[in-house]
C-alpha positions as CSV (number, residue, x, y, z in Angstrom):
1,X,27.4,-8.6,-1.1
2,X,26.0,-11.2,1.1
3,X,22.5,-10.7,3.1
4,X,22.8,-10.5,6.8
5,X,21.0,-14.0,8.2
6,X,17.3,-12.5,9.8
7,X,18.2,-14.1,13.4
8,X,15.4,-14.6,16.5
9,X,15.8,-11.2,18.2
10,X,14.4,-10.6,21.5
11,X,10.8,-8.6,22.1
12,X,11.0,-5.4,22.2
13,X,8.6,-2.4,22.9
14,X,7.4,-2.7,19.3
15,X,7.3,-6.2,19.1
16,X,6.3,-7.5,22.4
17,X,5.9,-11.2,23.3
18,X,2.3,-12.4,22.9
19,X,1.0,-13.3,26.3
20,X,-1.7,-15.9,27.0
21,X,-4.5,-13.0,27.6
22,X,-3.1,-11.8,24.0
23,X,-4.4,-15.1,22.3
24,X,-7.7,-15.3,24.1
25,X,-8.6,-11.7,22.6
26,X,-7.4,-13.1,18.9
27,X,-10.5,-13.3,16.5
28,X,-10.1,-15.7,13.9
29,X,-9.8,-14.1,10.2
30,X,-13.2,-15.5,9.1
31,X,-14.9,-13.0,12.3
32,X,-13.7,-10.2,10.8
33,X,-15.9,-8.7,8.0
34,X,-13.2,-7.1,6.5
35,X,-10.5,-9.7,6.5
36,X,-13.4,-12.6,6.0
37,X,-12.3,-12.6,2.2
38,X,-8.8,-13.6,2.6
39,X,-9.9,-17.0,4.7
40,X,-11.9,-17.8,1.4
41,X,-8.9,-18.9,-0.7
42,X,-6.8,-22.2,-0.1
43,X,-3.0,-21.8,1.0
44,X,-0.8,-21.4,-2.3
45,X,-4.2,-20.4,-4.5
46,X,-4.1,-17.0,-6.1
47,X,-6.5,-14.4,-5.5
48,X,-8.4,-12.5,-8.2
49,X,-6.2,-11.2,-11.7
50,X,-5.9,-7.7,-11.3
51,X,-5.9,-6.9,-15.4
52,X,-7.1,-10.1,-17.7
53,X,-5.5,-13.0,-17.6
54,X,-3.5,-14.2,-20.3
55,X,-5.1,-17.4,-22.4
56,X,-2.8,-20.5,-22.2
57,X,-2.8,-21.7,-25.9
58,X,-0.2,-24.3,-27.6
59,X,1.3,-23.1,-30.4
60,X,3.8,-24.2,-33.1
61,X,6.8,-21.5,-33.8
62,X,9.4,-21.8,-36.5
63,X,12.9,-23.1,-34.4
64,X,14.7,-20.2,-35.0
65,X,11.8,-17.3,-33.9
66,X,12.2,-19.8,-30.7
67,X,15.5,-19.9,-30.1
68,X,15.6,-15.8,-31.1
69,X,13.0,-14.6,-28.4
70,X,14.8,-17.7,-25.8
71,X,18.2,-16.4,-26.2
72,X,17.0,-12.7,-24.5
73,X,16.7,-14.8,-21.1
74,X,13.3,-15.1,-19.0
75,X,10.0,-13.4,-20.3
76,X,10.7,-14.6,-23.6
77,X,7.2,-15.3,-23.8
78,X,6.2,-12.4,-23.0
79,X,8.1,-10.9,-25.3
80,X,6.1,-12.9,-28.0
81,X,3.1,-11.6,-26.3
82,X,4.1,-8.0,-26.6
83,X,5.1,-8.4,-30.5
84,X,2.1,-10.3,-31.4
85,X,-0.1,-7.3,-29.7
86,X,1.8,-4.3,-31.3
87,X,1.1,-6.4,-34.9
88,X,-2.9,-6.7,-33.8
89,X,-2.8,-2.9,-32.8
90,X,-1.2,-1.8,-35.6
91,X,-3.2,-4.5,-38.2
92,X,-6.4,-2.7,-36.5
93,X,-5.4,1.0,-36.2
94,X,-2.9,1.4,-39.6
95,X,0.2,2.7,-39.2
96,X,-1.5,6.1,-38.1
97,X,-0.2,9.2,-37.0
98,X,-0.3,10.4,-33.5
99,X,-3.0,13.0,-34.0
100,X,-5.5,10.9,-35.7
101,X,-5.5,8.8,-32.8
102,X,-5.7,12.0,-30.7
103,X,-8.8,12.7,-32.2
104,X,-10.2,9.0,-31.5
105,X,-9.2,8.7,-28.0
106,X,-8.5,12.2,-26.5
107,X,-5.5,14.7,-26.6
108,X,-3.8,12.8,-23.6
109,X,-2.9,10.4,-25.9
110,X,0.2,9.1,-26.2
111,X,1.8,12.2,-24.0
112,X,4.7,13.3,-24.5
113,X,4.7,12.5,-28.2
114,X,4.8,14.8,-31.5
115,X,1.5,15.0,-33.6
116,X,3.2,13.7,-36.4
117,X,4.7,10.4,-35.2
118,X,4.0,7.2,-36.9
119,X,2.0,4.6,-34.6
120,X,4.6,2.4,-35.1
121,X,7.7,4.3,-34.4
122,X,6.4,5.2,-30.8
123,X,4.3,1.5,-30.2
124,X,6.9,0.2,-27.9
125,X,7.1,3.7,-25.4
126,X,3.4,4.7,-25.0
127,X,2.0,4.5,-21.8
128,X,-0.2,1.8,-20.1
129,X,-3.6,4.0,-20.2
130,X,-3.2,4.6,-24.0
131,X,-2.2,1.0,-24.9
132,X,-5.3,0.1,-23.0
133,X,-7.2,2.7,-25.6
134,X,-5.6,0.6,-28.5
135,X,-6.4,-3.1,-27.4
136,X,-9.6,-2.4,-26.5
């Protein structure tokens, strides 16, 4: 289904013209005390990483782990990411069950889960704030 081409419409009530008298009542972002942050960055720099950012490193891979994690299409390297984190989580934490971590981190752990689960059977489905718990 094509898009429908965004064309100049007129102004309207909710979108009126600016005037000349609306321009000489513009403040310029930096007056602003709570929009003065935004003038501080450069056009096209990013602003500040919400969660850590990622550590570029170079690193040498057998060919055909390459061309495995390549062939599932973009965020393959991600993908590495996330297998080389579950193999750090579970090298740290055993292949535990659920309700020994329970007892570590809380009994919101890994909601939504039986007691008796293996770490590593449910890795790959627990939820952000408990994978947090694990990495840390």
């Amino acid at each position: 289904m094509m898009k429908d081409k965004v064309s100049a419409s007129a102004p309207d009530r909710e979108n009126p013209e600016f005037t000349a008298a609306d321009f000489k009542k513009a403040r310029r972002v930096e007056n602003i005390p709570a929009l003065a942050h935004l003038s501080k960055r450069k056009r096209g720099e990013r602003g500040p990483q919400k969660a850590p950012t990622k550590e570029p490193v170079s690193i040498r891979l057998d060919p055909y782990v390459v061309k495995y994690f390549r062939q599932h299409g973009a965020g393959w390297q991600s993908e590495i990411n996330d297998v080389l984190v579950y193999s750090v989580i579970i090298r740290k934490h055993g292949n535990t069950l659920v309700s020994t971590l329970r007892r570590a981190y809380g009994n919101d752990f890994a909601a939504g889960f039986r007691s008796d689960q293996k770490l590593s059977d449910i890795l790959d489905k627990v939820d952000q704030s408990s994978l947090r718990k694990l990495r840390a």
